[in-house]
N, C-alpha and C positions, 0 to 999 in steps of 0.2 A: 504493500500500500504506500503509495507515494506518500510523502514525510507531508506536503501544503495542504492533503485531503488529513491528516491524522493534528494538523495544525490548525484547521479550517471546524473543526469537531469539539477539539478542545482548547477550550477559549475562553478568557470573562465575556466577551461578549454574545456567546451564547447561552450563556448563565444570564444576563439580562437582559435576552427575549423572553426566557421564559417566565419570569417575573412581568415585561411589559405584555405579553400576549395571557397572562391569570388576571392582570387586574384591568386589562381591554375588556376581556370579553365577561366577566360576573355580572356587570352591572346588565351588558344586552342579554343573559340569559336569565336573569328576574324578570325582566320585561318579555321577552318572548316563551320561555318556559314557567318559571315560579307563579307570575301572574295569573298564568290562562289557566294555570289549572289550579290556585286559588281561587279565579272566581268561578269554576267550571263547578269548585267543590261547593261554593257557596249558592250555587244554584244559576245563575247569572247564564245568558243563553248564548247558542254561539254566535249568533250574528251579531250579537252586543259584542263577544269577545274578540268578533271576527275586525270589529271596527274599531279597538284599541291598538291593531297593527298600524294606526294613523297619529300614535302619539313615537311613533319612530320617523317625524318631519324634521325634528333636528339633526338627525344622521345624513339625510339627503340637503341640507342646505347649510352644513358647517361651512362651507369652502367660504360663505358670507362674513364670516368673524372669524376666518383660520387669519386672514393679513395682522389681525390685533394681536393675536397668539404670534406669528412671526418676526413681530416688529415689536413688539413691547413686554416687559418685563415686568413683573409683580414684587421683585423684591431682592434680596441678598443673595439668592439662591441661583439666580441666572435666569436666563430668556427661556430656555426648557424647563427646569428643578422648579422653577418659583409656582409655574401655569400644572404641573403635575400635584403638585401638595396640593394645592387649594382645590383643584377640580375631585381629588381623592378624598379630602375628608368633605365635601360638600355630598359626594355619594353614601360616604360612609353614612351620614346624618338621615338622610333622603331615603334609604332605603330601607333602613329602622323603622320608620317614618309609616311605610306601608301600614305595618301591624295595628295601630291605633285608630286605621280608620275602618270603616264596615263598609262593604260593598254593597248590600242589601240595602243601608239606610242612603248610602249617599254616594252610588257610582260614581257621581261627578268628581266630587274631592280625591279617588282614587286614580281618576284621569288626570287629574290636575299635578298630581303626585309624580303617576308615569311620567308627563311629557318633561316637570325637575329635571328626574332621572335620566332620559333621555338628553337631556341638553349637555349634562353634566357631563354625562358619558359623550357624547360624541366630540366636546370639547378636550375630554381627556384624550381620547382617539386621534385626534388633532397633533398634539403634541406628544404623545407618546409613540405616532407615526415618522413624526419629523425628527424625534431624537434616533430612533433604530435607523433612518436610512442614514444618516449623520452619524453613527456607529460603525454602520457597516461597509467595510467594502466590499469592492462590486464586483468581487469572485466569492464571498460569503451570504449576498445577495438570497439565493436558490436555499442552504441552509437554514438559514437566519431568521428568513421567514417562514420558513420552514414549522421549526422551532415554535418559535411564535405562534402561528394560528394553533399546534398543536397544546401547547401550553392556554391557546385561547379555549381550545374546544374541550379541553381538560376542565379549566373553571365552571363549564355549564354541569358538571357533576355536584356541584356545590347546590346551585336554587333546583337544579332537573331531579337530582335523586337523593342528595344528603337530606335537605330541605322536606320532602315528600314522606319519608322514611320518619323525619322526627313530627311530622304532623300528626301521623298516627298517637301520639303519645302526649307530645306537650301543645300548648295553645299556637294558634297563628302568629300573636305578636312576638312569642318568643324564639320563633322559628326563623321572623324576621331579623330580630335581633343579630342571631346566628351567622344568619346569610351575611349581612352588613358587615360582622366583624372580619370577613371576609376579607375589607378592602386595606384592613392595616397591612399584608403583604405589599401592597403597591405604595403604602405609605412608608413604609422601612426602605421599600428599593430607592424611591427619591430622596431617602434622607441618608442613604448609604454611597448613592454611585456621585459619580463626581459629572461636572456640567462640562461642555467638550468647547472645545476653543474654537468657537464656528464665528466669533461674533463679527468679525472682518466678512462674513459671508451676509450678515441679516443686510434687512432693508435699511436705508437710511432713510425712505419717509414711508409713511404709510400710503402713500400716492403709487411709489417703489414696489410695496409689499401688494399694492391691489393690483397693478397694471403688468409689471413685469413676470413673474411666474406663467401668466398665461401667454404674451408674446412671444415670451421663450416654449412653451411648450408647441405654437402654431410654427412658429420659425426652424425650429429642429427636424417636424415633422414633415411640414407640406400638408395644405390644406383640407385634401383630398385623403391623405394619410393619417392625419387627425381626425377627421371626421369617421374614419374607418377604425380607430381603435377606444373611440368614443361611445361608439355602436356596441362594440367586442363587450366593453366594461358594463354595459344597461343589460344584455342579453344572457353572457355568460353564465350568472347565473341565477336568472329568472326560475328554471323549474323548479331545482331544489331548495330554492328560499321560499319558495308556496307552499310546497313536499311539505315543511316544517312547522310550517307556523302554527298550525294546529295542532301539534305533534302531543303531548299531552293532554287535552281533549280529546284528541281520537283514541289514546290509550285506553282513558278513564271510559270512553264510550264504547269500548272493546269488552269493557268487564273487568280490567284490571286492577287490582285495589293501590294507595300510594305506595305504599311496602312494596308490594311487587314491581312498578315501576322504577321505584327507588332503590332495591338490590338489583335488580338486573340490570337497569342500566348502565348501572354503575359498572358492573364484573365487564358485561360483552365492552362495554367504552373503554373502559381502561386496554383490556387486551387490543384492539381496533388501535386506540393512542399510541401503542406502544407500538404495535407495527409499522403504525404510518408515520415515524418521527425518524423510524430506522429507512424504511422505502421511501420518504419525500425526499430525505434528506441526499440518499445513495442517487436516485434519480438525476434529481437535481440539479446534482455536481457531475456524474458523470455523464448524463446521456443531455439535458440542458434542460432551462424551462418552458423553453417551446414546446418539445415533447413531451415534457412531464405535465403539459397543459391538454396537449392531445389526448393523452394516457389516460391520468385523471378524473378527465371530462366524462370519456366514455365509462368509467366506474363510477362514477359522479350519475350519472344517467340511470346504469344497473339498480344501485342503489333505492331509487325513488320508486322501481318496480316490487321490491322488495315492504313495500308499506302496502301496496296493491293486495300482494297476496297475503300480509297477512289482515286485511282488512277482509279476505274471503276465509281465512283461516276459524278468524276469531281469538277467543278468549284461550291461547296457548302458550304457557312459559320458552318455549325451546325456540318456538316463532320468533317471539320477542324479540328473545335473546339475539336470533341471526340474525334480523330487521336490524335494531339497532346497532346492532356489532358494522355491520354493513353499510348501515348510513355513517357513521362516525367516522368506518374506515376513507367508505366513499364521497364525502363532503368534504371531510377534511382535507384530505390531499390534493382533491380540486380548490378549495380555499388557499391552501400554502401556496399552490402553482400559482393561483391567480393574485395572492398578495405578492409572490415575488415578479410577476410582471408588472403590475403598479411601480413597485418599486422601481425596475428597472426604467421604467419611463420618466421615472422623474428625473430631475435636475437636483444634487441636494443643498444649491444653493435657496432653492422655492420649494424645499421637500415641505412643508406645513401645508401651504396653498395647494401646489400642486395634488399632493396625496391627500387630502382633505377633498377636492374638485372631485377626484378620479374612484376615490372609495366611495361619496355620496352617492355617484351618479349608479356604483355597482349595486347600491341600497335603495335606489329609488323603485326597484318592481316591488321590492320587500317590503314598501311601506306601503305602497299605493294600492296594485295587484294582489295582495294580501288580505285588505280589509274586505276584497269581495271572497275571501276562503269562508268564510262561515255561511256567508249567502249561496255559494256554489254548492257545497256540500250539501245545505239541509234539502238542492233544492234535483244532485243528482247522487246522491252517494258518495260514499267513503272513495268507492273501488274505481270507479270512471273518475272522481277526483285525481287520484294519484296516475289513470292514464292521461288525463289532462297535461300536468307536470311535467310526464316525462316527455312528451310530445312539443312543452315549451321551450325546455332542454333542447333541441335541434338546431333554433337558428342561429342561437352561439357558435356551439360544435363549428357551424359550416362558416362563420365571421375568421374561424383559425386561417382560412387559407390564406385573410388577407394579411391579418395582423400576426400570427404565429406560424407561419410555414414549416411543416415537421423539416424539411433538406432547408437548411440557412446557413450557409457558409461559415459568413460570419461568426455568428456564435459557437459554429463548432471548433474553430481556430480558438475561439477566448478560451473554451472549454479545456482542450487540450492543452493548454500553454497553462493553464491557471492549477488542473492538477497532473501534469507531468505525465500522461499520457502520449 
């Protein structure tokens, strides 16, 4: 094994993705898991929970206030350190928060709640984006982020099945509690890692930080070539981001009790994590992220047919188990590929803007397209839902040829030359 692949593995800086991709993704999986199947428990219908995927508007419109995050500083801590604290303990507070209000007596106040959290979080997302590409470089890229979404998709174990598992036993509010204390890991990481010497790169006005990330990214590309990988990032991945949204509701609607959701999810996820940290990353590096987007995609796709059947299955522990084992493995690795294509497009002089633009635009099906999941479902089925998905899954796949070509010269020279191949 070439010494820059066994260098490229171990690292501090892959020691802190996985700390930035546990306290990314906690806060989006209380809002897309914890919630729906708190109010699912509490009686609350699904069209009502179908239309709470509309309080994840901040995720699709950060790129708005990423320039303030890029260009200005909150404190002693620096341009990144200062904007991570404050956005971390404003979640920690916010999702405590849940617990004390009743969904029966005032769904409103519990909407009003989500979209806090969602602000919080996609602001954290912002910056905790712009610090990893500005960490990383760009033959650790394909790893890195790697790493990261799998360390993301790890934290949904926390509100998806720890969370579910202690509802059985203790109240809602303390379960909430639970979940929140959660986010001191992201609060340690910013009070531990050191702020990187990028400031020669920020803007110098906020004029700077709104106009230039985006001319540079139309300038790089070509117009025509922007607009095509603009496309790539909205479509990518449409099917499995619907696949999910309901994903604990449909359990609970399965017949499955929180216990059972909440042990199994957790065994088949964890094994699925574990695979896909070892395969993203081998991928990745060796074969590139073109391919490993190609790859992916098409188990990314597999995957969402795997809720199908077991929605014809029903109420069976070993279903479960392979369903979810399968999505975890197959989302995930499609997420890693496509966060490290993000990445690679930016610039990391505009990595905040930029990858703030470029992530919203991948979340805009997921918020929009989404709130009509509960309306689809009551009004065609569990089972044609999930053929639904996978069929929207396609016009991604086919945007590869423009923007990810599996033979690209290019990249296979980087590849080669990066791990001595």
């Amino acid at each position: 094994m070439p010494s820059s692949f066994k260098q490229a593995i171990l690292n501090k800086r892959m020691l802190i993705c996985i700390f930035t991709g546990f306290s990314s993704g906690l806060p989006l999986f209380v809002l897309y898991q914890l919630v729906p199947g708190w109010l699912r428990d509490q009686g609350v219908s699904l069209a009502e929970i179908g239309l709470f995927s509309l309080i994840g508007i901040p995720y699709v419109w950060k790129f708005i206030w990423s320039p303030l995050i890029d260009r200005y500083s909150l404190g002693r801590l620096g341009r990144r350190r200062s904007w991570m604290l404050a956005t971390q303990v404003l979640l920690l507070i916010s999702i405590a928060a849940f617990g004390i209000v009743s969904p029966t007596e005032n769904i409103w106040s519990v909407a009003y709640l989500a979209a806090a959290v969602a602000f919080f979080s996609a602001s954290q997302d912002i910056v905790l984006d712009a610090y990893r590409r500005e960490l990383l470089p760009d033959n650790e890229l394909g790893l890195g982020n790697s790493i990261h979404v799998q360390a993301y998709r790890l934290s949904g174990l926390v509100p998806g099945s720890l969370a579910f598992i202690l509802a059985d036993h203790i109240s809602w509010q303390s379960v909430f509690v639970v979940v929140a204390a959660f986010m001191l890991l992201g609060i340690f990481l910013t009070l531990f890692i050191k702020e990187l010497d990028t400031e020669q790169d920020a803007p110098k006005s906020l004029k700077d930080a709104i106009v230039l990330p985006f001319k540079d990214f139309i300038q790089s590309n070509g117009l025509k070539s922007a607009g095509f990988t603009l496309a790539f990032l909205v479509l990518y991945k449409l099917g499995d981001n619907m696949a999910t949204a309901l994903q604990t509701p449909f359990f609970i609607d399965m017949g499955f009790s929180k216990t059972e959701i909440g042990v199994i999810a957790k065994t088949s996820s964890l094994i699925a994590m574990t695979v896909g940290i070892v395969v993203g990353g081998i991928v990745m590096i060796k074969l590139s992220i073109n391919r490993a987007l190609w790859l992916f995609g098409f188990v990314q796709i597999i995957s969402i047919l795997g809720f199908a059947a077991l929605a014809e299955i029903g109420h069976n522990n070993v279903a479960l188990a392979v369903a979810m084992g399968f999505e975890y493995l197959g989302v995930g690795l499609g997420t890693a590929a496509f966060t490290a294509f993000i990445a690679r497009t930016t610039n990391p002089a505009f990595a905040a803007t930029q990858i703030a633009l470029f992530t919203a635009l991948a979340v805009l099906p997921r918020t929009f397209a989404n709130a009509t999941t509960g309306f689809i479902v009551e009004q065609i089925g569990w089972t044609q839902f999930y053929f639904l998905c996978t069929a929207l899954a396609v016009p991604g796949m086919l945007m590869l040829f423009k923007v990810a070509p599996w033979h690209d010269k290019l990249e296979q020279k980087m590849i080669k030359a990066n791990t001595g191949v």
